[in-house]
PyMOL Python script that loads the backbone (N, CA, C, O; Angstrom):
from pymol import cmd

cmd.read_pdbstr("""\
ATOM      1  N   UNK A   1      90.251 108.102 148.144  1.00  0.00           N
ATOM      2  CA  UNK A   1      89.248 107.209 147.610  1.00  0.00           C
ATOM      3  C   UNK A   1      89.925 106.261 146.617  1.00  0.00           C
ATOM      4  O   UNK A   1      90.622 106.665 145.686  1.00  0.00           O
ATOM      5  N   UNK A   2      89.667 104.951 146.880  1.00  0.00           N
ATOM      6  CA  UNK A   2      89.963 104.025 145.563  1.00  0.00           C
ATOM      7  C   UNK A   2      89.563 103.679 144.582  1.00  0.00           C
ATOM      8  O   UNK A   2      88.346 103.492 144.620  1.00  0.00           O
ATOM      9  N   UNK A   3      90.171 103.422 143.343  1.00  0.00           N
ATOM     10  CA  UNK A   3      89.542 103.478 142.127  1.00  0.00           C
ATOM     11  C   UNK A   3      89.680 102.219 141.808  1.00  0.00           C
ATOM     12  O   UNK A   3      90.838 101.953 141.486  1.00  0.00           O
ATOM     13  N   UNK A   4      88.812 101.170 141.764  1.00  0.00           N
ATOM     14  CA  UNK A   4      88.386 100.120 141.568  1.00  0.00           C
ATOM     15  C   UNK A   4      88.524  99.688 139.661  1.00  0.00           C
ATOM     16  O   UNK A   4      87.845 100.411 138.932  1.00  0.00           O
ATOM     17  N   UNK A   5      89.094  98.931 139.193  1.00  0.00           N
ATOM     18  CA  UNK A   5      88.916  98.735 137.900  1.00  0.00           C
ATOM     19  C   UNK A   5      88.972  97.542 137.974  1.00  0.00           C
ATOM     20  O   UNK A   5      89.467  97.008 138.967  1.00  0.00           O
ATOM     21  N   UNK A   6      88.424  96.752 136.827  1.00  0.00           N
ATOM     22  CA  UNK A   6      88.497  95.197 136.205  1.00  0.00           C
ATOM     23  C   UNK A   6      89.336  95.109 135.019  1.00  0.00           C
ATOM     24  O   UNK A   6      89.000  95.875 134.116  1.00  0.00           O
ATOM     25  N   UNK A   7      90.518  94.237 134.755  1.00  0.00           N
ATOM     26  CA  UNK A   7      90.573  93.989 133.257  1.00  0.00           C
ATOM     27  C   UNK A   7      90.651  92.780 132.560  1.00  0.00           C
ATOM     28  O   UNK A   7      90.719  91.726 133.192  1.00  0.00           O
ATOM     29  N   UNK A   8      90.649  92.794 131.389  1.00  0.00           N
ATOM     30  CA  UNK A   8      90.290  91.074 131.102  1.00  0.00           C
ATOM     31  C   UNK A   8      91.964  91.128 130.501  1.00  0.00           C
ATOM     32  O   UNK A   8      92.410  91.823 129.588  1.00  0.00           O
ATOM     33  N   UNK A   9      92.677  90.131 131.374  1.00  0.00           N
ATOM     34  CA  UNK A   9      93.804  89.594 131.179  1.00  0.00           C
ATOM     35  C   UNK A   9      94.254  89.431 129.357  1.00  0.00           C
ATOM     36  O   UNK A   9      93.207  89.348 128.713  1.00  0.00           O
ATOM     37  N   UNK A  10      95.423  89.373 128.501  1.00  0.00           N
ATOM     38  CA  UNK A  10      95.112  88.715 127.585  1.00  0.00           C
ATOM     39  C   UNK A  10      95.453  87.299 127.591  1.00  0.00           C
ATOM     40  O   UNK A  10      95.237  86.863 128.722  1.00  0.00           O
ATOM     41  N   UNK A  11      95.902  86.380 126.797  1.00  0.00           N
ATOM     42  CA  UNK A  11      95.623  84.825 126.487  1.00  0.00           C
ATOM     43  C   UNK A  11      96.759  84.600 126.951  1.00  0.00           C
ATOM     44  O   UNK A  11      96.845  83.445 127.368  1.00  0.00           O
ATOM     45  N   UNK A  12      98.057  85.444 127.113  1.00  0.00           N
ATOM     46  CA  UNK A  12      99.055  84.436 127.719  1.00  0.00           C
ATOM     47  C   UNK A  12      99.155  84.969 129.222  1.00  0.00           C
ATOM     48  O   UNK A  12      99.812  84.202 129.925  1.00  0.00           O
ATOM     49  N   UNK A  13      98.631  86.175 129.935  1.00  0.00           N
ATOM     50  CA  UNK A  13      98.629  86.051 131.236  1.00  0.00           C
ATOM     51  C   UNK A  13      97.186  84.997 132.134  1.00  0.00           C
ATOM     52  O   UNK A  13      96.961  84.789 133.327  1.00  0.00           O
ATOM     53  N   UNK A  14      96.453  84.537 130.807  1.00  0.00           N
ATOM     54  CA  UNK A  14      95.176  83.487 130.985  1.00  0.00           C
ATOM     55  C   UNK A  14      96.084  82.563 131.119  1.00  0.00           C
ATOM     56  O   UNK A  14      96.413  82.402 132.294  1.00  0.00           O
ATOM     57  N   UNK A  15      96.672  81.820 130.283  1.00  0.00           N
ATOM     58  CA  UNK A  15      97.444  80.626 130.216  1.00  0.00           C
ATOM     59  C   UNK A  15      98.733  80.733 131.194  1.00  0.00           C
ATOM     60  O   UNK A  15      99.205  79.612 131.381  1.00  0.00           O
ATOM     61  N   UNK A  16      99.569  81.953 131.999  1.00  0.00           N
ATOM     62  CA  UNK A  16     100.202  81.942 132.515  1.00  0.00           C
ATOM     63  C   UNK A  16      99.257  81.469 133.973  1.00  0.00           C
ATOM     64  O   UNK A  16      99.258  80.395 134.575  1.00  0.00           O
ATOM     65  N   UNK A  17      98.917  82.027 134.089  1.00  0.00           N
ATOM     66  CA  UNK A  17      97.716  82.413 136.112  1.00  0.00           C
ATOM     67  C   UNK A  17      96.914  81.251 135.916  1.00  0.00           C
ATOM     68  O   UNK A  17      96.472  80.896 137.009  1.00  0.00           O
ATOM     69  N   UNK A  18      96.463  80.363 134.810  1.00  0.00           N
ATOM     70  CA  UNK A  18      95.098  79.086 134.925  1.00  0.00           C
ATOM     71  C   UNK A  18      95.641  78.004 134.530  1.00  0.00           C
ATOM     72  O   UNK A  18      96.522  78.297 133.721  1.00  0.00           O
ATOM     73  N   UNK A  19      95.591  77.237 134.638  1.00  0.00           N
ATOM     74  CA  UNK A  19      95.525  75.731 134.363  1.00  0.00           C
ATOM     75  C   UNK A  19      93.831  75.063 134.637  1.00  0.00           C
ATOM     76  O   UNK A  19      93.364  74.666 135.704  1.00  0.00           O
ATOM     77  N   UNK A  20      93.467  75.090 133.895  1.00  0.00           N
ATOM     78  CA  UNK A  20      91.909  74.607 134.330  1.00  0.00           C
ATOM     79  C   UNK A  20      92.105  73.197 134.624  1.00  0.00           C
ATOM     80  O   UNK A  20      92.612  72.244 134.033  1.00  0.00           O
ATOM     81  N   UNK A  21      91.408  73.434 135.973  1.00  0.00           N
ATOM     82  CA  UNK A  21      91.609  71.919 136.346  1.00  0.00           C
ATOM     83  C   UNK A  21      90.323  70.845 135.890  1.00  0.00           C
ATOM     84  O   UNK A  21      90.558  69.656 135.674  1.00  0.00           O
ATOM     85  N   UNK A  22      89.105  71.363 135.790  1.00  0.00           N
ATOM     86  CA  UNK A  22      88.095  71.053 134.801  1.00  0.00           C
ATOM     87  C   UNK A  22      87.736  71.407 133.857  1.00  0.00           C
ATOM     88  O   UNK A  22      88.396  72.222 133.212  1.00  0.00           O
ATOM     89  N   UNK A  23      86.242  70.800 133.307  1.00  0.00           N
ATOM     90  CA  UNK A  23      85.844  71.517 132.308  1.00  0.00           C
ATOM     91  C   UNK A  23      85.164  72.797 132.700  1.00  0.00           C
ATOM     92  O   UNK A  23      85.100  73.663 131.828  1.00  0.00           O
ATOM     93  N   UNK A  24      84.699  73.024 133.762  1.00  0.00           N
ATOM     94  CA  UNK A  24      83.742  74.269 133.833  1.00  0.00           C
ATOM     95  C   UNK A  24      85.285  75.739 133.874  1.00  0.00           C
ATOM     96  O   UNK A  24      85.241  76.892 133.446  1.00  0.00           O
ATOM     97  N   UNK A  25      85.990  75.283 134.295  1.00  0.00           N
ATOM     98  CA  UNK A  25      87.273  76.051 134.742  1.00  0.00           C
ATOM     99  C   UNK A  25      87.817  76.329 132.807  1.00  0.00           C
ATOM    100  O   UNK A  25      88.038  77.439 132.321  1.00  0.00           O
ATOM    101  N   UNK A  26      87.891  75.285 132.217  1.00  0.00           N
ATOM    102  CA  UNK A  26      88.310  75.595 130.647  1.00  0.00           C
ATOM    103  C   UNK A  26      87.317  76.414 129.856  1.00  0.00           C
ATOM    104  O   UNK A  26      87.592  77.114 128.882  1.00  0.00           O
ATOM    105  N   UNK A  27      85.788  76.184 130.556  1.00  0.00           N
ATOM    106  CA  UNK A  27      84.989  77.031 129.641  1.00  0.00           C
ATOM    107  C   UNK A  27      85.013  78.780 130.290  1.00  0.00           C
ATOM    108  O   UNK A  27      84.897  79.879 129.747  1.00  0.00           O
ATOM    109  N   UNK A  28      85.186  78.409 131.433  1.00  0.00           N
ATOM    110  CA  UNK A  28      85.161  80.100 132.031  1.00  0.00           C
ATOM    111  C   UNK A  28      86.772  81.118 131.522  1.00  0.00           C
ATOM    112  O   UNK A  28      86.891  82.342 131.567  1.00  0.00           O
ATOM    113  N   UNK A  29      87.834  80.080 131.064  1.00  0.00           N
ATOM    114  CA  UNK A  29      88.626  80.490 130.293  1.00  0.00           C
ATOM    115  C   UNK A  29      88.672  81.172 128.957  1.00  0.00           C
ATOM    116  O   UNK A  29      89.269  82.202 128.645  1.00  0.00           O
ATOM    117  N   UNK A  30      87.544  79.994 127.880  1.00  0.00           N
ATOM    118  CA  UNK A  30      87.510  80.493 126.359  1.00  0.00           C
ATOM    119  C   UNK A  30      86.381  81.487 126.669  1.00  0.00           C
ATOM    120  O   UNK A  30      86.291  82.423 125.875  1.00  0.00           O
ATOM    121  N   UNK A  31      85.501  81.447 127.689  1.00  0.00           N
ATOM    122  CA  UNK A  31      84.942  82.746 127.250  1.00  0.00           C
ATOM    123  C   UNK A  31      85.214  84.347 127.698  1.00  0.00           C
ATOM    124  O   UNK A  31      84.725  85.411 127.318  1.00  0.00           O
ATOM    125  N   UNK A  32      86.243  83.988 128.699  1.00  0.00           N
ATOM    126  CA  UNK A  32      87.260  85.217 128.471  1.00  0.00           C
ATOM    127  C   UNK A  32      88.067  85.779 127.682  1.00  0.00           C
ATOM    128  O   UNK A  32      88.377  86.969 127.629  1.00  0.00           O
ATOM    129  N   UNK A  33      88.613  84.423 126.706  1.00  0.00           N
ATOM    130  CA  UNK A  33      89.002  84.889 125.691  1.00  0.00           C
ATOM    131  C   UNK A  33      88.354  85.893 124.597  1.00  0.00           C
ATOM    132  O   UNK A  33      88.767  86.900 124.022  1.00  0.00           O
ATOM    133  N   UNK A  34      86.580  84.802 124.566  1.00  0.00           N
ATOM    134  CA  UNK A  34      86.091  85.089 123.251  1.00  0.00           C
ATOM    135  C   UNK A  34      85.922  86.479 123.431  1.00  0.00           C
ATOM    136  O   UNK A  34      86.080  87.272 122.502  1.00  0.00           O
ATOM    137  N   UNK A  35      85.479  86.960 125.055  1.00  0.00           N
ATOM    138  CA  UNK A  35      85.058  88.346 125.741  1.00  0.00           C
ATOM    139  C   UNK A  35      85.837  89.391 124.896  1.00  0.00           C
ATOM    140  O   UNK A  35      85.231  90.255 124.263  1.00  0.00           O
ATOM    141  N   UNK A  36      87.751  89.258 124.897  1.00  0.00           N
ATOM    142  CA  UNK A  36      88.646  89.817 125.156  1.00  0.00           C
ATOM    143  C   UNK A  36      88.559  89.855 123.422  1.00  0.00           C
ATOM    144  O   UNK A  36      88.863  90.987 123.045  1.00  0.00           O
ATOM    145  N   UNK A  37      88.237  88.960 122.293  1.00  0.00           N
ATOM    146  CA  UNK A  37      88.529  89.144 121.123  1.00  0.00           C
ATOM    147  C   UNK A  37      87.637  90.508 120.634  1.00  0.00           C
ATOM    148  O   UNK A  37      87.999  91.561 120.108  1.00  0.00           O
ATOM    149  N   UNK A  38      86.162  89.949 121.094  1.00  0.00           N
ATOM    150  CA  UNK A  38      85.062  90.877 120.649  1.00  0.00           C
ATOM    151  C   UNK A  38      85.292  92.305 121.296  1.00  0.00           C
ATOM    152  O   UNK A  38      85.010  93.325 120.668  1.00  0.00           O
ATOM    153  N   UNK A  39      85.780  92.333 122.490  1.00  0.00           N
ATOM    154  CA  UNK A  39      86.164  93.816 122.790  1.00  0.00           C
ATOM    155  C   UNK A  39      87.327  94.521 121.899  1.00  0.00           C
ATOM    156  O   UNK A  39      87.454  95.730 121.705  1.00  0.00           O
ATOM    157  N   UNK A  40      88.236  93.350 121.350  1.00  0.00           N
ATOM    158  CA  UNK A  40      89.332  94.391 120.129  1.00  0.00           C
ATOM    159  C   UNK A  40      88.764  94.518 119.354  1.00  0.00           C
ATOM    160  O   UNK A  40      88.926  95.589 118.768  1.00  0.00           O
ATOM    161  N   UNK A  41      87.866  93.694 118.874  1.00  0.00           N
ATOM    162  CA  UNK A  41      87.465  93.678 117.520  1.00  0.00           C
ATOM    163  C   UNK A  41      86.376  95.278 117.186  1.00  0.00           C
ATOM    164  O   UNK A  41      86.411  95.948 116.154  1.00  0.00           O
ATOM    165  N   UNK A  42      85.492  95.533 118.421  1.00  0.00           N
ATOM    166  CA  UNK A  42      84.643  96.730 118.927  1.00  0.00           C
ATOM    167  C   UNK A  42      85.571  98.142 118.542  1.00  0.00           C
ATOM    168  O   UNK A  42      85.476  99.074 117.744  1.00  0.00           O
ATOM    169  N   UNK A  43      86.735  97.600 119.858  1.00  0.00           N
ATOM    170  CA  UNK A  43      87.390  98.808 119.877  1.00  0.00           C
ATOM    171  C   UNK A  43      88.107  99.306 118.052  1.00  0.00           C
ATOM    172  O   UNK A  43      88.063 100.439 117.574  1.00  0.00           O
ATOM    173  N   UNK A  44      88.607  98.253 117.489  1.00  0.00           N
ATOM    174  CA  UNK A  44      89.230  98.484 116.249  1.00  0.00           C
ATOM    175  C   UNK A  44      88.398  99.186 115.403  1.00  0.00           C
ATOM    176  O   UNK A  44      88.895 100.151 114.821  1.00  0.00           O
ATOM    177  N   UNK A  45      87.224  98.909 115.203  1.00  0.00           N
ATOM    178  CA  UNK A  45      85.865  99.388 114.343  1.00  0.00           C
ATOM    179  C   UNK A  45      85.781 100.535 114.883  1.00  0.00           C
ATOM    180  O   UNK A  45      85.917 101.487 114.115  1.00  0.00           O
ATOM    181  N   UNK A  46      85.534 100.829 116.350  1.00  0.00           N
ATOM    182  CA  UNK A  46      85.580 102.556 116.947  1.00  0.00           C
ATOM    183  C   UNK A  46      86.279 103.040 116.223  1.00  0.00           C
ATOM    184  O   UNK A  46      85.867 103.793 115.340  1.00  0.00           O
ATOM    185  N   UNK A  47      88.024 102.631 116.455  1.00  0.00           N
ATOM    186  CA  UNK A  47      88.536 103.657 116.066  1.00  0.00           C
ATOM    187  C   UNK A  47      88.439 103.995 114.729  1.00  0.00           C
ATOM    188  O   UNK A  47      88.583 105.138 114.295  1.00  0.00           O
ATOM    189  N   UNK A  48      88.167 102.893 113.994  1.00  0.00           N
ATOM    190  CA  UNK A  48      88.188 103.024 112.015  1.00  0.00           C
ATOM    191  C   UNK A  48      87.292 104.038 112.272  1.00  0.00           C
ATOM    192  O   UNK A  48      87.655 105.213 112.327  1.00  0.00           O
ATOM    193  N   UNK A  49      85.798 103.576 112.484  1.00  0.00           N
ATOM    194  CA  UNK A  49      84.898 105.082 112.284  1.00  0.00           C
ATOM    195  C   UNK A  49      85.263 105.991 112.421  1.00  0.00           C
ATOM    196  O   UNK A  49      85.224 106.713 111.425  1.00  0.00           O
ATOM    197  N   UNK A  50      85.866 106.594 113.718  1.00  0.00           N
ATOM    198  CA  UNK A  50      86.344 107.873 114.212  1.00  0.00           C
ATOM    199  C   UNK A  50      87.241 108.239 113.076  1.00  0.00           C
ATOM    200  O   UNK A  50      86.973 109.146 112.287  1.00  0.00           O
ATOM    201  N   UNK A  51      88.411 107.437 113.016  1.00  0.00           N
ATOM    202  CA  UNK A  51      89.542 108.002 111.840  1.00  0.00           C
ATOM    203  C   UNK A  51      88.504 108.406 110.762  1.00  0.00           C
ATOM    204  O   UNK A  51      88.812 109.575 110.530  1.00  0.00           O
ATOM    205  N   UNK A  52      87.322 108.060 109.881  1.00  0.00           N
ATOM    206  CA  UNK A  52      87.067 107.690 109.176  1.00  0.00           C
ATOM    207  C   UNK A  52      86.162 109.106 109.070  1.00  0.00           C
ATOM    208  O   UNK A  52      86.106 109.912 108.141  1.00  0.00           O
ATOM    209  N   UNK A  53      85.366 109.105 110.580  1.00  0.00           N
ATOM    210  CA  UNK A  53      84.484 110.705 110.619  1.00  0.00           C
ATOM    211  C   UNK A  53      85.671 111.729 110.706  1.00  0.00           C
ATOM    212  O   UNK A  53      85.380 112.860 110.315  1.00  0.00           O
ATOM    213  N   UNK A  54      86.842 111.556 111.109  1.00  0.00           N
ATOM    214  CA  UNK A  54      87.857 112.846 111.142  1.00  0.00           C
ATOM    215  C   UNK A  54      87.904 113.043 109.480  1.00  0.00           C
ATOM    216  O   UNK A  54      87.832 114.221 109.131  1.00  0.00           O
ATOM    217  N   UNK A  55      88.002 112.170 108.531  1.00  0.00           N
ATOM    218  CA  UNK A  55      88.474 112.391 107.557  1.00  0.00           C
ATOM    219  C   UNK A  55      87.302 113.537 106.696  1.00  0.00           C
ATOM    220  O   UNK A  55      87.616 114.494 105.988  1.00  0.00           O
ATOM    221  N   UNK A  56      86.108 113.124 106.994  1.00  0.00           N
ATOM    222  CA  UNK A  56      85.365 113.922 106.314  1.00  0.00           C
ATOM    223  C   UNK A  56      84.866 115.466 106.676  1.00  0.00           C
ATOM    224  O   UNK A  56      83.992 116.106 106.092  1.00  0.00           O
ATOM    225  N   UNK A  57      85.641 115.857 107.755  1.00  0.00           N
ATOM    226  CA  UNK A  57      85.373 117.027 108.475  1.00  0.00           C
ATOM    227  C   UNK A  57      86.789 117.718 107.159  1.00  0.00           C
ATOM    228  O   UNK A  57      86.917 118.917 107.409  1.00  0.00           O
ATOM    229  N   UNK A  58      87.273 117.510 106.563  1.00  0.00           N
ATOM    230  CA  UNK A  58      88.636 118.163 105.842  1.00  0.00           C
ATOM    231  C   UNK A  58      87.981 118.229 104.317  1.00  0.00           C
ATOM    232  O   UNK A  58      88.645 118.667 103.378  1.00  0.00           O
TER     233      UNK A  58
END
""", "prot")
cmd.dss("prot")
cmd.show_as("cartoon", "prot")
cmd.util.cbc("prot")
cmd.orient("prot")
């Protein structure tokens, strides 16, 4: 069975693989970016909490 995944590229394999040849092509770009910021930014805060609930279990 195959395991199917998606990932959102970061900004220089965006800028390596696209050249937008329009504008609709440049906007479907920055909002992969913006996608790709807000998902570190998510994940970074996860992990602070977590570090943050480990700490108070001690």
């Amino acid at each position: 069975m195959a395991n199917i995944t998606e990932t959102i590229p970061n900004d220089t394999e965006i800028d390596a693989m696209v050249s937008p040849k329009n504008r609709r092509s440049a906007e479907i770009i920055e909002r992969k970016r913006q996608v790709k910021r807000r998902l570190d930014e998510y994940l970074e805060q996860a992990e602070l909490r977590r570090s943050i609930g480990d700490d108070d279990f001690f």
